[in-house]
Backbone as a printed PyTorch tensor [residue, N CA C, xyz], in Angstrom:
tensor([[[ 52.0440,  94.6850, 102.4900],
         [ 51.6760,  96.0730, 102.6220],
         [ 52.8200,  96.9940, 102.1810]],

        [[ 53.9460,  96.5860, 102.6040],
         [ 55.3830,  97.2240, 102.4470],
         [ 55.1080,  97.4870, 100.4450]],

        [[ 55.7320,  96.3370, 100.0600],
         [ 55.0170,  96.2140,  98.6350],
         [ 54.4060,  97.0660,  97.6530]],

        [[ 52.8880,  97.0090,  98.3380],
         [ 51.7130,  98.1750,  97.9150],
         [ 52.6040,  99.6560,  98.1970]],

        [[ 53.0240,  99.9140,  99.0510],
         [ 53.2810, 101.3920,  98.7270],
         [ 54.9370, 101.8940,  98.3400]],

        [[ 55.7090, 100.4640,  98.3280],
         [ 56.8520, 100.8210,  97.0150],
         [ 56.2120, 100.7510,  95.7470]],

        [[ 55.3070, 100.3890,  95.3580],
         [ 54.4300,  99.8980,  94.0670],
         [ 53.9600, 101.3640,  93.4480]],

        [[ 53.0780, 102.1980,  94.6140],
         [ 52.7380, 103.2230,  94.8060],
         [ 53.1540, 104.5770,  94.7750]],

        [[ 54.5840, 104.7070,  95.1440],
         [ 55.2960, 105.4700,  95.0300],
         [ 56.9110, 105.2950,  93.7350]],

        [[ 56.8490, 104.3240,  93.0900],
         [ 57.3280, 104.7370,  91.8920],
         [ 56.2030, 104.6890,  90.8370]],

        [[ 54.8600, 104.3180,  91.2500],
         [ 54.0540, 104.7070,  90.2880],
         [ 53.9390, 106.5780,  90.0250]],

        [[ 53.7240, 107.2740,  91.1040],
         [ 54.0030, 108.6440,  91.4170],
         [ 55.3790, 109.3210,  90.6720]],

        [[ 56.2510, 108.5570,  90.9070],
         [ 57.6340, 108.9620,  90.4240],
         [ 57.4620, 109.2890,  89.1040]],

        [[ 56.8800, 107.8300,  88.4200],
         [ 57.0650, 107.6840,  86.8550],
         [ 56.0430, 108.7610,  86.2650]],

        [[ 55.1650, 108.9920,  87.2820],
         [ 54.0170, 110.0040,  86.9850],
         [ 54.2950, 111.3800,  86.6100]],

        [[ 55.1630, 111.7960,  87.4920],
         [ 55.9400, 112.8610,  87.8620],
         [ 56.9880, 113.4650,  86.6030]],

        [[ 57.7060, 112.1910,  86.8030],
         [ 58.4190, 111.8200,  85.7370],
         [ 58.0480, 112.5550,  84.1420]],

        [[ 57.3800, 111.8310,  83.1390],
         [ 56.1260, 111.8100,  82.5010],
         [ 55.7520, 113.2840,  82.2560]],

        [[ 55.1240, 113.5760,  83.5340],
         [ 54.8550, 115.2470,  83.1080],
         [ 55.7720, 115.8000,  83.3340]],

        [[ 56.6990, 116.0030,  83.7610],
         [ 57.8340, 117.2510,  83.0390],
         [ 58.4460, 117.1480,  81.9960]],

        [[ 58.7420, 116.0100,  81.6640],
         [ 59.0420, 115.5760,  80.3200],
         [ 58.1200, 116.2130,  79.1880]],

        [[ 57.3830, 115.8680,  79.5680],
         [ 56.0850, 116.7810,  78.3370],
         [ 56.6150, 118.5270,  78.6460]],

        [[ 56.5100, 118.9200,  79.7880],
         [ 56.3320, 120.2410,  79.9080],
         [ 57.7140, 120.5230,  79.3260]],

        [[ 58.5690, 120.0470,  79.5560],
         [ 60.2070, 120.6830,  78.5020],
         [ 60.2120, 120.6020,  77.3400]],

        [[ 59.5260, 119.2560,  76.8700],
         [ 59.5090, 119.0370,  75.4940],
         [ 58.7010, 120.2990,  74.3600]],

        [[ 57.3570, 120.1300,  75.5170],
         [ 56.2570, 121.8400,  74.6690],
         [ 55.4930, 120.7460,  73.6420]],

        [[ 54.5360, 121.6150,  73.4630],
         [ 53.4940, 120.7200,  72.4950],
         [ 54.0120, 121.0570,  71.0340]],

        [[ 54.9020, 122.4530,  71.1590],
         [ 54.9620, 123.2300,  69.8030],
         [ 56.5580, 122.0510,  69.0410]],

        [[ 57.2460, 121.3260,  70.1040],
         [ 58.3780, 120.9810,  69.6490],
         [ 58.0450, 119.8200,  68.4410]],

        [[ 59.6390, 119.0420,  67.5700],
         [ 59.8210, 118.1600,  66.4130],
         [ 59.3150, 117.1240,  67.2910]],

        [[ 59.7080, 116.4840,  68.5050],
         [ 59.3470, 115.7610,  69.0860],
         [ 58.2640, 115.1590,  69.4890]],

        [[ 56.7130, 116.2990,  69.2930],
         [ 55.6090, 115.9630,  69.4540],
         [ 55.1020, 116.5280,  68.0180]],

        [[ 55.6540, 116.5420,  67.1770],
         [ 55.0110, 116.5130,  66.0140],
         [ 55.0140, 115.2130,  65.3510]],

        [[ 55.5040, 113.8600,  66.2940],
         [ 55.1830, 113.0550,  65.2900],
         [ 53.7760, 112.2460,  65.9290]],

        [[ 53.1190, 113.2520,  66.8230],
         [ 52.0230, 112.8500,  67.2020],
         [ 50.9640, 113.2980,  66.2420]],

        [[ 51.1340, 114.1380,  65.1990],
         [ 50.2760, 114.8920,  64.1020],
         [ 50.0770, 114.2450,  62.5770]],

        [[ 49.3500, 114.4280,  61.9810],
         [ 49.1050, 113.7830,  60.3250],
         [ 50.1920, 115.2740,  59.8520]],

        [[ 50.4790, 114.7130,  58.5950],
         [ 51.4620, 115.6120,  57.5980],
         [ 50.2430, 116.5240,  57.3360]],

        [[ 50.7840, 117.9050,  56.9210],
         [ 50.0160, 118.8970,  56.4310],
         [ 49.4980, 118.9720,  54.8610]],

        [[ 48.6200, 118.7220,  54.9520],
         [ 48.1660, 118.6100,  52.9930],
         [ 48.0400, 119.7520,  52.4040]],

        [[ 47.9560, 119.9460,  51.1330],
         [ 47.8920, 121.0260,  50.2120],
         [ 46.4890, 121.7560,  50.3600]],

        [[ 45.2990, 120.9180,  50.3480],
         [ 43.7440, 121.2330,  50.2610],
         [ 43.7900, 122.1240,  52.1850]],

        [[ 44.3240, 121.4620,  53.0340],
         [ 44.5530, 121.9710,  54.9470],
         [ 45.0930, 122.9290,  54.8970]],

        [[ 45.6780, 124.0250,  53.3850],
         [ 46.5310, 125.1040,  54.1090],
         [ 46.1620, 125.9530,  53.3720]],

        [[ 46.2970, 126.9970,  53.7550],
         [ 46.0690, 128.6600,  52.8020],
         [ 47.2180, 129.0220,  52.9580]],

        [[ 47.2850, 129.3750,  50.8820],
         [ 48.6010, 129.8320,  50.3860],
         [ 48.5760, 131.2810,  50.0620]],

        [[ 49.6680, 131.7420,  50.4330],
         [ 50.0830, 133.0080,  50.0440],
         [ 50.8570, 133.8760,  49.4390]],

        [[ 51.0310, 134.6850,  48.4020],
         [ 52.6070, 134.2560,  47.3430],
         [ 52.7730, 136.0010,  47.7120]],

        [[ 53.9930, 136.5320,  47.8860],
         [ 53.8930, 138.0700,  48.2280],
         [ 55.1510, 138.3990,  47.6860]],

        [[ 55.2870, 139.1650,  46.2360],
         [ 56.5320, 139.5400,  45.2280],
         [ 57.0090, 141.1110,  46.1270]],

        [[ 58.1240, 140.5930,  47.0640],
         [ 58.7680, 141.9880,  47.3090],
         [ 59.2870, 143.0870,  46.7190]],

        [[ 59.3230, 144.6750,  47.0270],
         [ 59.5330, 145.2110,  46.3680],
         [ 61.3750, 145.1080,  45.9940]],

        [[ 61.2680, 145.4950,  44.4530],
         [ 62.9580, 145.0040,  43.7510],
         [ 63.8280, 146.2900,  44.4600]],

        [[ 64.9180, 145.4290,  44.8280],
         [ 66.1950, 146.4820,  45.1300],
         [ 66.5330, 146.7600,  43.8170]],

        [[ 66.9550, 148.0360,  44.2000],
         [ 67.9220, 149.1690,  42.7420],
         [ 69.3850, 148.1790,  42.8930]],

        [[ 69.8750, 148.5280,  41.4020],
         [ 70.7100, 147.5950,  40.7430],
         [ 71.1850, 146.1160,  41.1530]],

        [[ 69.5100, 145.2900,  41.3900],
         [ 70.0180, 143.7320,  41.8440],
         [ 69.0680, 142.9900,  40.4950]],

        [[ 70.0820, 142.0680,  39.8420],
         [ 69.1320, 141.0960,  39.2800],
         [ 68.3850, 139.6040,  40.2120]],

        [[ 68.8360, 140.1420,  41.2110],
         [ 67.6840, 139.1160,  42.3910],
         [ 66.5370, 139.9990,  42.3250]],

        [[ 65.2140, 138.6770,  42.7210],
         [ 64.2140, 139.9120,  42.9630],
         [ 63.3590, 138.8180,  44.2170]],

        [[ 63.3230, 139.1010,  45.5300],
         [ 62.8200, 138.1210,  46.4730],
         [ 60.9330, 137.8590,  46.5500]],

        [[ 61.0510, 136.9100,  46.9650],
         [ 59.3270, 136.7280,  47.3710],
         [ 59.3210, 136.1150,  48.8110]],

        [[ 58.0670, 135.5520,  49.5910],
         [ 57.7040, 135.2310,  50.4410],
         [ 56.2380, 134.0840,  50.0410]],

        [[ 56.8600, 132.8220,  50.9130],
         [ 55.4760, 132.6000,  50.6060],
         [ 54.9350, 132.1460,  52.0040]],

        [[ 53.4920, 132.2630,  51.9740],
         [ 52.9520, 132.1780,  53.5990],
         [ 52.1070, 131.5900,  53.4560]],

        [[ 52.1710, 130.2410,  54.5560],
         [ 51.4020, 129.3900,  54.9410],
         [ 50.9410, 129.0480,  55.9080]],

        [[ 49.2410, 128.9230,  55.8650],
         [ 48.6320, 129.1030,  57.0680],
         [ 48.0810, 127.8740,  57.0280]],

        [[ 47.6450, 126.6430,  58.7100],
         [ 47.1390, 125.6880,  58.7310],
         [ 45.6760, 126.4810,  58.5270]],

        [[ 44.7920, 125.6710,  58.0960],
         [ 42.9410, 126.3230,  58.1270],
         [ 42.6570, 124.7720,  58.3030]],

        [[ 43.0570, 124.0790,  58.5830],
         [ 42.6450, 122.6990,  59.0390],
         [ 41.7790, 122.8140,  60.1420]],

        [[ 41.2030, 121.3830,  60.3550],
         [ 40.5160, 121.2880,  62.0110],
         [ 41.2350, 121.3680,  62.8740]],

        [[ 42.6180, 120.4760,  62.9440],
         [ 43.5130, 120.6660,  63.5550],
         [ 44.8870, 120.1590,  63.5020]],

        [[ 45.9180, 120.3310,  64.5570],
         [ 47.5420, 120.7290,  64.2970],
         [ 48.1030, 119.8160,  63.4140]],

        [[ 48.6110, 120.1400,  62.0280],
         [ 49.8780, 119.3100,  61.1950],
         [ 50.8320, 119.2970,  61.1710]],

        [[ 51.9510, 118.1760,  60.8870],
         [ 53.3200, 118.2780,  60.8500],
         [ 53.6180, 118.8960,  59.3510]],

        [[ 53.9360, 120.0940,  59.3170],
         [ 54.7690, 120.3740,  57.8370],
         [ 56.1250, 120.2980,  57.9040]],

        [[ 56.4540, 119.2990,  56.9200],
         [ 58.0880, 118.3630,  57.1940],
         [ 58.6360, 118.5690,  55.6830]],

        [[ 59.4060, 119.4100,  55.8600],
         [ 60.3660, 119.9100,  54.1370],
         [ 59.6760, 121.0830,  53.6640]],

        [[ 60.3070, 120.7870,  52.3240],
         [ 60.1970, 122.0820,  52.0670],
         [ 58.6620, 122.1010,  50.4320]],

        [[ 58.1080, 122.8600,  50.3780],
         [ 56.8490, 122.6640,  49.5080],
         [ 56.9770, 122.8500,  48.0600]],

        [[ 56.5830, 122.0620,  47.2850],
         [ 56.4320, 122.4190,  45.5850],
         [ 56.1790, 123.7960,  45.4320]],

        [[ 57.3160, 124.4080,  44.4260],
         [ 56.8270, 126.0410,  43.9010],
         [ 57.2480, 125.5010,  42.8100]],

        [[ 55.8270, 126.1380,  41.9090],
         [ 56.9580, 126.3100,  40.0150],
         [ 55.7340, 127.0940,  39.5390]],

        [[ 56.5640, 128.2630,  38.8560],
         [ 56.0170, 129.2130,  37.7320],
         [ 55.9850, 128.6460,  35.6630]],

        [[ 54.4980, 128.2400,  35.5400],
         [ 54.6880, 127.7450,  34.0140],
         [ 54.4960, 128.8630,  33.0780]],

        [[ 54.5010, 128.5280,  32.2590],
         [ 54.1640, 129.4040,  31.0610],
         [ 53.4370, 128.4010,  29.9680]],

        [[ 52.1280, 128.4730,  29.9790],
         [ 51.4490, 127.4850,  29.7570],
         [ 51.9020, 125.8160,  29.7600]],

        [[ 52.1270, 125.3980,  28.6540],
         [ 52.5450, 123.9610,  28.7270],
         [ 54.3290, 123.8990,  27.9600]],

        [[ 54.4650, 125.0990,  28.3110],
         [ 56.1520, 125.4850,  27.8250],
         [ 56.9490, 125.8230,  29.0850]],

        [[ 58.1900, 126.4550,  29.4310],
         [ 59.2950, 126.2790,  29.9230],
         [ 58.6130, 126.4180,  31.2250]],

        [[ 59.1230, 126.0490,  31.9930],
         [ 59.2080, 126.2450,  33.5160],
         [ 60.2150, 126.2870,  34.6310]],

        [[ 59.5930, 127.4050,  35.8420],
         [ 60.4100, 127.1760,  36.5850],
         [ 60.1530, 127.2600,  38.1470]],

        [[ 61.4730, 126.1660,  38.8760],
         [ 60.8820, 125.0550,  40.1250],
         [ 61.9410, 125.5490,  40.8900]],

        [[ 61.1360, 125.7060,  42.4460],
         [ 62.1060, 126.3230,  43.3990],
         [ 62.7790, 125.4980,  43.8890]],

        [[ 63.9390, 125.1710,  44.4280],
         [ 65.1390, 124.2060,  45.0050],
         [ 65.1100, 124.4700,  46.2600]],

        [[ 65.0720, 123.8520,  47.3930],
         [ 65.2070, 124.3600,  48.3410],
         [ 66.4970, 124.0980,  49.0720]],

        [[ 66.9460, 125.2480,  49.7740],
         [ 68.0410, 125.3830,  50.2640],
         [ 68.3650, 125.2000,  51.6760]],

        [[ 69.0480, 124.1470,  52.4140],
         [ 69.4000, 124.3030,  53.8550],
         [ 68.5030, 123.1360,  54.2360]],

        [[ 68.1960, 122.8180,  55.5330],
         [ 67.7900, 121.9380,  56.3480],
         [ 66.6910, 121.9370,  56.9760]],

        [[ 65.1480, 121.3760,  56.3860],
         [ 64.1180, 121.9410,  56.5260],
         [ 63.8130, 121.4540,  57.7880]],

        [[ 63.6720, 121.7280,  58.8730],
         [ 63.2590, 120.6290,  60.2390],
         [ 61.3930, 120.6510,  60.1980]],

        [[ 61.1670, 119.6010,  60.7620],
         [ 59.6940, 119.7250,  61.1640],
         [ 58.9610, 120.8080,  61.8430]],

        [[ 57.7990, 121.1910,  61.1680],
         [ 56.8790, 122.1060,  61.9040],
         [ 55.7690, 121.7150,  62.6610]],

        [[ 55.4950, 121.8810,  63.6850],
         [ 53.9420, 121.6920,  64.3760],
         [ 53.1560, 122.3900,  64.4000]],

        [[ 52.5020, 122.3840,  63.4060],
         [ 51.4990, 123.5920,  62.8590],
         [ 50.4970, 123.2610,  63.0950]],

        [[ 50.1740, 124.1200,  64.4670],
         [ 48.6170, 124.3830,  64.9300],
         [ 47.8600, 125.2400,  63.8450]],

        [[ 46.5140, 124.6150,  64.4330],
         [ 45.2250, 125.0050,  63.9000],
         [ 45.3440, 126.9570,  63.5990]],

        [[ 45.4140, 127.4200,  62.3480],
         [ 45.7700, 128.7640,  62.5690],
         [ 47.4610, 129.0560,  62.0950]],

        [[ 47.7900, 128.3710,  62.9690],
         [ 49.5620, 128.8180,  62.8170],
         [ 50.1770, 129.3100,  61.0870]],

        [[ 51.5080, 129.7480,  61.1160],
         [ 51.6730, 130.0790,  60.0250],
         [ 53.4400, 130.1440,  59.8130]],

        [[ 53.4560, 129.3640,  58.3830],
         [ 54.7830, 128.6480,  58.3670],
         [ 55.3160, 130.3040,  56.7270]],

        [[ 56.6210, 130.3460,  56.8470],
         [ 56.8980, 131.1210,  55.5560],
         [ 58.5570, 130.6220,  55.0270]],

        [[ 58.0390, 130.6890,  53.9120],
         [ 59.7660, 130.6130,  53.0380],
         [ 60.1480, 131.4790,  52.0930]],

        [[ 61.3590, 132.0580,  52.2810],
         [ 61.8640, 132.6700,  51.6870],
         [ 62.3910, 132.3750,  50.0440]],

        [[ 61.7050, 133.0960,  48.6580],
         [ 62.0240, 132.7320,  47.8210],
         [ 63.4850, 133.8210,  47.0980]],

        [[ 63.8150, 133.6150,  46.2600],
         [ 64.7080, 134.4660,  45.4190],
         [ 64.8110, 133.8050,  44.0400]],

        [[ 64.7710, 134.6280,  42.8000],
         [ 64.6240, 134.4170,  41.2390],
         [ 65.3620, 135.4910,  40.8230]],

        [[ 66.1500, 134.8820,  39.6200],
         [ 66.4180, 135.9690,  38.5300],
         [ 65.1670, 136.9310,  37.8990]],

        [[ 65.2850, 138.0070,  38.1820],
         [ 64.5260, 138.9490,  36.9760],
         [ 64.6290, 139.7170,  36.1890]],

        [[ 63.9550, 139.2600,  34.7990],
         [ 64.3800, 139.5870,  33.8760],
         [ 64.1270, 141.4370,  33.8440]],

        [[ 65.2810, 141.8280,  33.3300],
         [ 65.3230, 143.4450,  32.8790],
         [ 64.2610, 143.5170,  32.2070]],

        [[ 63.5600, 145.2390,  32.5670],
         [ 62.2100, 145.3640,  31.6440],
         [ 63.1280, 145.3510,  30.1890]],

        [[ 61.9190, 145.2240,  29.4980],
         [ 62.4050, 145.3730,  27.7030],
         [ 63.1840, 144.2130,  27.4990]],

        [[ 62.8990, 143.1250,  27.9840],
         [ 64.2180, 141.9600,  27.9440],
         [ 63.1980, 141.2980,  26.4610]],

        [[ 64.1560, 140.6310,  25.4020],
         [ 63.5370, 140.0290,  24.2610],
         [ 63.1720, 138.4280,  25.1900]],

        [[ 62.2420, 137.8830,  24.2480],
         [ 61.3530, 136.4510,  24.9660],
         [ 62.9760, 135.7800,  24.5360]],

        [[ 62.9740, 134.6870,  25.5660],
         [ 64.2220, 133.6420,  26.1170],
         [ 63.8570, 132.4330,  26.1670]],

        [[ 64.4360, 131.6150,  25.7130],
         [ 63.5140, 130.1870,  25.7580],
         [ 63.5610, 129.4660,  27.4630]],

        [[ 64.7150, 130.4520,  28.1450],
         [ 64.0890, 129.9980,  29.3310],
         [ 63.6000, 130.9370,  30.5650]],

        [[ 62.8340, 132.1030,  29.8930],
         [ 62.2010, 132.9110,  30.5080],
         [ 60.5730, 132.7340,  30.7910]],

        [[ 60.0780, 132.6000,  31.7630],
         [ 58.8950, 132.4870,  32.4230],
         [ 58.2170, 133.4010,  33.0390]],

        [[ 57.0280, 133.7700,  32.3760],
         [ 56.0700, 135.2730,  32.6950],
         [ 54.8830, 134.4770,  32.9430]],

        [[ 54.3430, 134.3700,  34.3610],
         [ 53.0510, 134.8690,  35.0340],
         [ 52.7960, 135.3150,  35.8080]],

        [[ 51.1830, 134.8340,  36.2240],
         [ 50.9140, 135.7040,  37.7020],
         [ 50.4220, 134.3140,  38.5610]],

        [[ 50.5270, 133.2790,  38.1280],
         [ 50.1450, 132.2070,  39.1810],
         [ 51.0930, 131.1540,  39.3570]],

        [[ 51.1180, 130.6810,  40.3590],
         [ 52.2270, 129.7420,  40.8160],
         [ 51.5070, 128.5940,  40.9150]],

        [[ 52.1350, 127.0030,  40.7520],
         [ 50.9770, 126.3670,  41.5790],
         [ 52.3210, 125.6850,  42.1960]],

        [[ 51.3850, 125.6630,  43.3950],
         [ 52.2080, 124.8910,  45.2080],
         [ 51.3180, 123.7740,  45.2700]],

        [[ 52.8610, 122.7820,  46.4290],
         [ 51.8450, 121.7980,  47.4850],
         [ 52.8890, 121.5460,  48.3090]],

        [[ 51.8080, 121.1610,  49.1680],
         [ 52.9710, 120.8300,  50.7160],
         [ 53.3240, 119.8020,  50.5380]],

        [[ 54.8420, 119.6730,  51.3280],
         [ 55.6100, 118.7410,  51.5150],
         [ 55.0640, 117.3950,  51.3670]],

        [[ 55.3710, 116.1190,  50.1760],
         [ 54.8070, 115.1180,  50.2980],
         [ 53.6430, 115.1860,  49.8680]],

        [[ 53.1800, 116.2130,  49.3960],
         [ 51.5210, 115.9080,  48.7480],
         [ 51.4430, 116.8740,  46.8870]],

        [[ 52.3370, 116.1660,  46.1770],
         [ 52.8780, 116.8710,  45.2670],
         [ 51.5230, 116.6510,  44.7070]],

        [[ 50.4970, 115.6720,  44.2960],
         [ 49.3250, 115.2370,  43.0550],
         [ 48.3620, 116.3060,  43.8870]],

        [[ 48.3630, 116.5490,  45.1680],
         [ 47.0690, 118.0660,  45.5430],
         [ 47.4400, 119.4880,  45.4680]],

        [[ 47.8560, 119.1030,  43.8990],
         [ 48.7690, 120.9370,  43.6500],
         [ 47.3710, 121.7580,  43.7610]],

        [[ 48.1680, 123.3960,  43.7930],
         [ 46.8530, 124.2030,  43.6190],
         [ 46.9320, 125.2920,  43.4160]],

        [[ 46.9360, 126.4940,  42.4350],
         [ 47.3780, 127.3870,  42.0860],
         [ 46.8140, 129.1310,  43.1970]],

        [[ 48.2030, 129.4130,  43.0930],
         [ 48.1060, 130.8870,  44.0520],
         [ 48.4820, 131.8120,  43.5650]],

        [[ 48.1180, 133.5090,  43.5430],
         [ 47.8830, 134.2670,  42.6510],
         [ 49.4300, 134.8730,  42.9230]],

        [[ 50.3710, 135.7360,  42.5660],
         [ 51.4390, 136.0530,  42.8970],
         [ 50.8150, 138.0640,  43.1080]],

        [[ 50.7550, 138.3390,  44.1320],
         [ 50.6240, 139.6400,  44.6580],
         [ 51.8480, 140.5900,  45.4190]],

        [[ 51.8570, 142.3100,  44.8680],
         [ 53.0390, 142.9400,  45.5220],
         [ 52.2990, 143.1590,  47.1550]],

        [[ 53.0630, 143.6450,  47.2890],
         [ 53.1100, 143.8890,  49.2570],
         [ 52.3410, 144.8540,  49.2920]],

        [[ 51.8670, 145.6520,  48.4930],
         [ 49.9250, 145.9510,  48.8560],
         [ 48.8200, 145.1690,  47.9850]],

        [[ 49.3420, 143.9580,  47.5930],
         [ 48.1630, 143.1550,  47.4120],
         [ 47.4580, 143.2220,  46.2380]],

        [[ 48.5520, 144.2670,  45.5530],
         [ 47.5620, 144.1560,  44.1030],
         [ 48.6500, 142.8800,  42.9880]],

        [[ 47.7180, 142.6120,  41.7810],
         [ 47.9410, 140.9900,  41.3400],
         [ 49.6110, 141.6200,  40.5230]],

        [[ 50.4130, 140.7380,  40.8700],
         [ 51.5520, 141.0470,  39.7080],
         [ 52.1640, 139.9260,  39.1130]],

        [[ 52.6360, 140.3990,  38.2220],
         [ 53.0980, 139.0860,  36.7940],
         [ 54.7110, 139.1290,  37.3790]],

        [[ 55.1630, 137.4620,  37.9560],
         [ 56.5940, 136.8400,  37.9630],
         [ 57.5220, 136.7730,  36.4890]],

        [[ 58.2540, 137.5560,  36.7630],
         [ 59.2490, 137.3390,  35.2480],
         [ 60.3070, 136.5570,  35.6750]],

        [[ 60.6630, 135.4060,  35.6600],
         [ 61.9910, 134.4440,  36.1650],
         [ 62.7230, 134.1610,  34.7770]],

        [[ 64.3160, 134.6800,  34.8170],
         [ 64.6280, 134.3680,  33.8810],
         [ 66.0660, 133.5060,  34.0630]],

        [[ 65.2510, 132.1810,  34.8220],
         [ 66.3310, 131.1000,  35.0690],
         [ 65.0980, 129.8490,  35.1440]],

        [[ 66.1050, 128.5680,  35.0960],
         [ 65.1650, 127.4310,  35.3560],
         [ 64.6730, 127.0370,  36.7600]],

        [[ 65.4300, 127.8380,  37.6040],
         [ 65.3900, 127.7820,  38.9320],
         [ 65.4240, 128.6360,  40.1750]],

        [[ 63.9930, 128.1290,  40.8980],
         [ 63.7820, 129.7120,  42.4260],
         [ 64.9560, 128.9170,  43.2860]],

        [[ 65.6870, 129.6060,  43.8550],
         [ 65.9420, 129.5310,  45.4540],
         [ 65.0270, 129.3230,  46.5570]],

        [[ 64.3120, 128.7700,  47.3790],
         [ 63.7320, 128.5260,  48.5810],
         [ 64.7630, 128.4430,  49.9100]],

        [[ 64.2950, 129.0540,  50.8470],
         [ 65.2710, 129.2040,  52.4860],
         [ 64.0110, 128.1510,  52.8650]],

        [[ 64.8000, 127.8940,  54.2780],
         [ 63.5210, 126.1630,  54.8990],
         [ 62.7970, 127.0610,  55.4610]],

        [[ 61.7940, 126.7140,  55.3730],
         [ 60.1320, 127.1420,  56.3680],
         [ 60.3920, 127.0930,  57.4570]],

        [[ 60.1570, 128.5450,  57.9410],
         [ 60.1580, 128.7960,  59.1730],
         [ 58.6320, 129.4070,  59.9890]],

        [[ 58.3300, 129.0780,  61.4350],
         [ 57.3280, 128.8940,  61.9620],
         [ 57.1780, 130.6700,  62.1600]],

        [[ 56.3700, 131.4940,  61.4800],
         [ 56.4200, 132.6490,  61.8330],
         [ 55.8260, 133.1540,  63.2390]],

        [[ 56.3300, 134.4760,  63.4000],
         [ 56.4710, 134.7420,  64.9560],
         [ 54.5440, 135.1420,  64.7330]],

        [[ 54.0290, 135.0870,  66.0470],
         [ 52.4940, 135.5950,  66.0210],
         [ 52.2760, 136.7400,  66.9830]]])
């Protein structure tokens, strides 16, 4: 009998145990994201948003925003394919910069990275490594073959043409935006 309820009472313990562990950890933490499938390219809505240019900078920044529209929560782990083509000629591919940690991206949630590109001066003559459009094509981390092209829009949303006049964007790591 003694037995049965030492048996009983570290069953309780470990019980106990168990759930606070969860409750510190949070459902939102790296730690329970490896309870999730990776986030795919087709599971997310992309968003490309060309900020307005500072006076005398040849930087010119963007944003890109990513939303899960999945059934439900993915791990987005690194950082995502960006590249601006110019038809089947020069291109250019964002690098990403810094230490991307895992995201637990609920159903809804919304992840963003910070881009930065050279831009070219208006009136600039064509460059063999200058790149003019208005569509990007992305994919999430690890799912490079489900690319998918996103329109590049200013910060009221009307369509605008990327002039990059380098082989290479800057990317900051994806961060879980505030809601």
């Amino acid at each position: 009998m003694r037995r049965r309820s030492l048996l009983a009472a570290v069953a309780a313990a470990l019980t106990l145990t168990v759930a606070a562990g969860v409750a510190l950890t949070g459902c939102g933490s790296a730690r329970m994201a490896a309870l999730h499938a990776n986030c795919t390219t087709k599971g997310l809505r992309w968003k490309l948003t060309v900020l307005k240019k500072k006076p005398h900078s040849e930087q010119r920044e963007a944003r890109l925003s990513i939303a899960n529209k999945g059934a439900g929560p993915c791990v987005f782990h690194g950082f995502p394919a960006f590249e601006v083509h110019l038809g089947k000629g020069p291109e250019s591919d964002a690098r990403g910069h810094g230490k991307a940690l895992p995201i637990d991206l609920g159903r809804g949630g919304t992840v963003t990275a910070a881009l930065r590109y050279r831009d070219c001066p208006t009136g600039t003559p064509p460059d063999p490594i200058m790149v003019t459009n208005d569509l990007a094509v992305v994919s999430a981390p690890r799912d490079y073959p489900g690319r998918q092209a996103v329109v590049a829009r200013d910060e009221k949303g009307k369509r605008l043409r990327m002039t990059v006049c380098a082989d290479r964007i800057w990317m900051d790591p994806p961060r879980e935006a505030a809601e």
